[in-house]
Structure formats: structure tokens, C-alpha cells
N, C-alpha and C positions, 0 to 999 in steps of 0.2 A: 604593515601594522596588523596584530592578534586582531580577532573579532572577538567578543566576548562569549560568543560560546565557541572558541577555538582553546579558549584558555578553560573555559569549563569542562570541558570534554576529552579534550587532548585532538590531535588527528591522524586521521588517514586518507590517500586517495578517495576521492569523494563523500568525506563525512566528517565533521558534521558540517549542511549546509543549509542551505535556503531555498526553496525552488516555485517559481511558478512570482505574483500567481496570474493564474488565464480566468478568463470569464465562462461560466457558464450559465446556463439557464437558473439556476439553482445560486450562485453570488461570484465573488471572484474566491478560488480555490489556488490554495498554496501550501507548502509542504516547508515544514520546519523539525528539529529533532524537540525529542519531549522534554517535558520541563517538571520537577518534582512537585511543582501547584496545580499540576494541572490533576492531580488526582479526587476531586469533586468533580470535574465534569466526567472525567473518563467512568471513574463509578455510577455517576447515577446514570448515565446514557445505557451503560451496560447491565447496569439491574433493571432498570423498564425494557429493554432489547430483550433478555435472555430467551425469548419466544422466538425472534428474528437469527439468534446468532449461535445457540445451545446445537442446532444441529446439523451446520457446518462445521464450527471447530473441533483441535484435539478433546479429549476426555482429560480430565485433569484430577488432582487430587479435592477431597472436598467437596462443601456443596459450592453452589453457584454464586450465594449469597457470600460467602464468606471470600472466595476466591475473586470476587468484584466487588467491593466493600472496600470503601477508602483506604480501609488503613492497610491495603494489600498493594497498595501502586506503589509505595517508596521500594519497595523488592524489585517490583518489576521494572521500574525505571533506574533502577543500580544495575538489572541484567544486561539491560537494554544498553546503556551506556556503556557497560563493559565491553561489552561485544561490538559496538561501535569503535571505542576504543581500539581493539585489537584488531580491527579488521575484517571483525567476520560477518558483521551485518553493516544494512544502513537503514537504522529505524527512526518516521519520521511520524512524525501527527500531520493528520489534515487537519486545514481548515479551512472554514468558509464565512468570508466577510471578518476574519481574526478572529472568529470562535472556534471552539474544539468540537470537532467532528466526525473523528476517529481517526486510525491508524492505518498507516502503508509503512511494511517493511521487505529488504531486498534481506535477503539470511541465507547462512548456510556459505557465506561467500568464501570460495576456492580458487587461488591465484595459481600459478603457473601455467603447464598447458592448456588449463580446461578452463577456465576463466569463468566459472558458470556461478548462478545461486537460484533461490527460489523466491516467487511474489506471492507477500499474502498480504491481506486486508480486511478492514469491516470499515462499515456506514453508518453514523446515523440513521435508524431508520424514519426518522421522521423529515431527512433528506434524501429521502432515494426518489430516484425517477426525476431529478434535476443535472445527470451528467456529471457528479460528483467521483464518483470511481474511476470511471474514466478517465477524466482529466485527472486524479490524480494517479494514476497507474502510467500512463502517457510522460508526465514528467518525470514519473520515479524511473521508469524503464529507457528513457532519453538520460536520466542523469546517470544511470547505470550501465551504457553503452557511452559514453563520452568519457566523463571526468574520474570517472571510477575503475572505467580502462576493462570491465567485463566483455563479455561474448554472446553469452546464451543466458537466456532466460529462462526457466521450467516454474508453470502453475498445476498444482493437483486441487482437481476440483469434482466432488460429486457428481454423477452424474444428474440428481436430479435436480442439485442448485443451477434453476436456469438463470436466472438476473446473474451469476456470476459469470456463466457461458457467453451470456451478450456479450457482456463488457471485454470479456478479452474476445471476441469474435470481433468487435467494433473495432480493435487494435492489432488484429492480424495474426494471433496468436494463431499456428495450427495442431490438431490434434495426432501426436504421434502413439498413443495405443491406452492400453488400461492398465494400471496398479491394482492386483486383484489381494483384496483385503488390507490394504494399506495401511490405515488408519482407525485408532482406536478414535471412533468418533460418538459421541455418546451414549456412550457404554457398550459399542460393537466394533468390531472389524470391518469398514467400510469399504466398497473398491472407489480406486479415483481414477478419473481422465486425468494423465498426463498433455498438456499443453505448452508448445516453448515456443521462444521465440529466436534468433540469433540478427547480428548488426545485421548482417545482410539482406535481411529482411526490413529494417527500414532506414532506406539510403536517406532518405530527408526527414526523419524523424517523426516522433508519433504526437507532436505537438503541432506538427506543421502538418500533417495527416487532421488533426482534428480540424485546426483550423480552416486546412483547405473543403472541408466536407463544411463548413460550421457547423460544426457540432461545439466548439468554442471561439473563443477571439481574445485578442489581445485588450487590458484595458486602455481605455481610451479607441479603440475602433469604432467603427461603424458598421453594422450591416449593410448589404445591400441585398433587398428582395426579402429581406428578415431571415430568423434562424430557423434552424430543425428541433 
């Protein structure tokens, strides 16, 4: 039987899906592909963020306002979909307790020998510090090593974004050197740490890694001895 975003979407190995969700400290977190109403939440989260988020990401055309301002998500969510479509991404919206909470995408995806893409993402920040990144980079990079049939993972990450450092340190990523001027990133040439990950690095999965630390649970568990 289609799912109804099978038929909306079209598909490909591993997309569009549904993933999760796990609990965290923060609510139960779950990853779905975007949906063209969701562009009110996604705007307004990202015009009060721009302080939180303006100087990690690419530099873009435009100001800030205009470029996260409602009526800019019907673009961005026909890219998005595209690219899902074709195969070359797998972009998903978080959420937490069915709200919209931002975004986790696998991009850049390269099939034959090298089977690799890259992970990026943003937070609510008025959910940070409840394990929300986490758990959703955990599922996205478990669904990107199973169903989606990748290899290697690679994050470029500032070096002075540390809350993004945790998060993949928390999931085993290691650091294999520097991209020295990498990215136009708020109006400059930024270097980034290069961070990857490959299957082999997690034989029982980084959901079951959370789990096993609680740092998450499944719903309907129980802790015992409570959580971290």
C-alpha cells in the first residue's frame, strides 16, 4: 500500500519517511519530511533565532528577514522535495511532542563506491539543552546507514560552535582534520572541522547507543535509577 507522503513525494531508498520517535528529556522527538504548512512555524522560530543561527550557517542572498519570512518556505520546500525526490538528499523536520522544531537533513547524497553525504541541522532554541539534536541526528544517521543503504557520514562544524561539537562527540563522530576557509559563513570565509562518521563505527546503532547511556528511551519505558 502507497503512504500518503509516498504519493506526495515520489520515492527513493530511504525517503520520504518517518523515524523515531524516542523520548527525551526535552518530549518525544521524531523526524518526518516537510510539509508546505509548516512554513509559519518554520519562519517565525527562525526570525526570533537569527541571533542563535546567523553565525553557523551558509551566507545567503538577502537579508535575514526576507530570506525567513513566510512567504520564502514554498521555495525552499519545492528544493527540498526535489532533492528528496531525486535522491540526493533526505530532508526531514524535527519534532517534539508533533510540533515543529526544526530541521535535520542528510544532503549531498553520493551512491556508488563512496556512498557518503553530509549532516546538518538547527534547533529551536528555546529547546536546546533537552537532547533534542541528538536524538534527532541519532535517528537520521541510523536511518542513513540502514535503509538508505550510505557508508560515511561527514559534519563541517565551526570550530567555535561548541553545543554542535557535543552533540556529535555524544554520537561518536571523529575528528579527521580542518577545511581551512570553507565556508562563506556570515559574510566571511570560515574554517570548519571536518567530522565523519562510517557504519563501522556503530555496529548497534546510535539509537541503541543513546538508549544504552539513557540519554533517551523508548516510549512507554521506564527508567531505572532515572535519567541523565
Amino acid at each position: 500500500m502507497t503512504r500518503p507522503e509516498e504519493a506526495e513525494y515520489g520515492r527513493h531508498p530511504g525517503w520520504p519517511a518517518r523515524l523515531g520517535p524516542i523520548v527525551t528529556p526535552a518530549g518525544h522527538v521524531a523526524l518526518r519530511p516537510p510539509r508546505l504548512r509548516d512554513a509559519g512555524a518554520w519562519s517565525s522560530i527562525r526570525l526570533r533565532d537569527r541571533p542563535h543561527l546567523e553565525d553557523w550557517e551558509p551566507s545567503g542572498f538577502g537579508d535575514w528577514s526576507d530570506r525567513n519570512a513566510t512567504f520564502a518556505w514554498p521555495a525552499q520546500w519545492y528544493a527540498l522535495r526535489a532533492l528528496g525526490r531525486r535522491g540526493q538528499a533526505l530532508p526531514f523536520v524535527i519534532t517534539v511532542n508533533d510540533q515543529f522544531a526544526g530541521q535535520i537533513t542528510i544532503g549531498n547524497v553520493v551512491r556508488g563506491a563512496l556512498r557518503s553525504a553530509w549532516l546538518g541541522y538547527w534547533v529551536n532554541s528555546a529547546l536546546t539543552r533537552g537532547g533534542i539534536a541528538t536524538a534527532a541526528a541519532a535517528l537520521v544517521v541510523d536511518h542513513a546507514f540502514g535503509p538508505a543503504g550510505l557508508h560515511r557520514i561527514e559534519a563541517t562544524v565551526r570550530p567555535e560552535n561548541a553545543a554542535s561539537l557535543r552533540v556529535l562527540g555524544k554520537l561518536g563522530f571523529r575528528q579527521e582534520g580542518v577545511y581551512r576557509r570553507y565556508l562563506d559563513v556570515a559574510g566571511s570565509w570560515r574554517d570548519h572541522l571536518c567530522l565523519a562518521l562510517t557504519t563501522e563505527d556503530t555496529p548497534g546503532g546510535l539509537v541503541a547507543q543513546l538508549i544504552h547511556e539513557r540519554l533517551a528511551w523508548y516510549p512507554g519505558a521506564r527508567l531505572s535509577g532515572g535519567g541523565r
